[in-house]
Structures are given as C-alpha cells and as structure tokens.
C-alpha positions, 0 to 999 in steps of 0.5 A: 533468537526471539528477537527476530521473530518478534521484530517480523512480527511487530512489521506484520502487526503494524502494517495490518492496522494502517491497512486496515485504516487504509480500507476505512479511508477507502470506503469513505472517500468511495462514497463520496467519489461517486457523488454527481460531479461539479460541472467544471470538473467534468469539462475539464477531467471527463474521465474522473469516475473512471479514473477514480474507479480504476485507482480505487480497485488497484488500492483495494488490490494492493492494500488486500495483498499488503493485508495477507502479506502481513498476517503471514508475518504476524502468524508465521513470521517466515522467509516467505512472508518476507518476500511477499511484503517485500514484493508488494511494498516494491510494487506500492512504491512503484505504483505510488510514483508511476501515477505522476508520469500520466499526469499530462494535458489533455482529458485523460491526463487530467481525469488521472491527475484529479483522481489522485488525490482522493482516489489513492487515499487509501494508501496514504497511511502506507506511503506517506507515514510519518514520511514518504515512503520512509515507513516501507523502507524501514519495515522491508528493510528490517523485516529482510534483516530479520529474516536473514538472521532467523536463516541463519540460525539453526534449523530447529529455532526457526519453523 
C-alpha cells in the first residue's frame, strides 16, 4: 500500500523542515549566548556559558540524529528508519524533561536553569509544536504504524 509508504514519508519531510528550523534558532541564539554576560547573571549562575555551551551541543547532537533519521524516512521509508526516529524522539522526550530535575539551588542549578531557556531553543519547534510534545507522539505514533502495516504486506511491496 502507498499509503503507508507515503505517511512515513510526509513524517520524514515534516521533521527535516522544524530540524532544520531548529538548526537556524540554534545558530541565532548561539550568537548571542556568547555575548558578555549581565553582571547580576554572573553572580548568580556562574556556569551559564558552560551550561549553555553543554546544552547547545547536545541540541546540535540530537537535532543532527533527528535529521538523518528522517531523511532515511523520506528516502527509504523502511523499518529501520522507523526505529531509529523512534529511538531519538524517545531519547528528545527524555532530554527534554530530565533538564528540569537539575534545576536545584546553588551555582549549578541555577546556571542549568537559566541556560534552558535559550540554550534548548533549538529543539522548540520538535517538543513544543503545536503542543508539548504532541508532535513526536503523533508522528512515532503513526510512523510505527505504518511501518507495521508496510511489514505486513508482501515482500515484493515493501523494499
């Protein structure tokens, strides 16, 4: 059924446009994270840069993975494919809600806590599109479906 192969594939397309948007948000707010900090942040998150550095490169990381996960959806649209966006959405949800368990008092806690909100931008479109992480649900979702119905179908059908 084209069907199936066409749904994996609009999941494949989707997903390479807001990563790529990701990627443009993360160069942007790059830029400015590396700006001469305001004193009073300094004082009271002394490891912002670190922190915002750390969390850029895990960004960069997983919206690379989520990249290459679906231009193998787009392009081979197999079982494989599948599972790897399956696996880096899973590990993009748990990223995404770990963050907030380091958020404590003190110096690192608090450097975490103010880099988050500009040093996960890039993954803003992915997690919070058109709401929290109702986007990843609905395309893993629908993308294993899909996959589980291509299987099914005759070797010949499904390359």
């Amino acid at each position: 059924m084209r069907i199936w192969r066409l749904l994996i594939q609009a999941v494949g397309a989707t997903t390479i446009l807001l990563s790529a948007w990701g990627f443009y948000a993360l160069t942007s707010t790059l830029l400015r994270g590396l700006e001469p900090l305001d004193p009073d942040l300094s004082s009271e998150a002394p490891y912002f840069r670190s922190a915002f550095l750390i969390m850029d490169a895990i960004v960069a990381v997983l919206l690379t993975g989520m990249i290459v996960a679906a231009v193998n959806l787009l392009i081979r649209a197999s079982h494989k494919a599948v599972i790897a966006y399956t696996v880096l959405s899973v590990c993009l949800l748990i990223y995404a809600n770990a963050l907030g368990f380091l958020w404590r008092p003190g110096p690192v806690g608090m450097s975490i806590a103010a880099a988050s909100g500009v040093g996960n931008v890039g993954l803003g479109l992915l997690v919070f599109f058109p709401v929290k992480f109702l986007y990843l649900t609905i395309t893993v979702i629908l993308a294993n479906l899909a996959s589980w119905r291509l299987r099914k179908l005759p070797a010949a059908t499904f390359s």
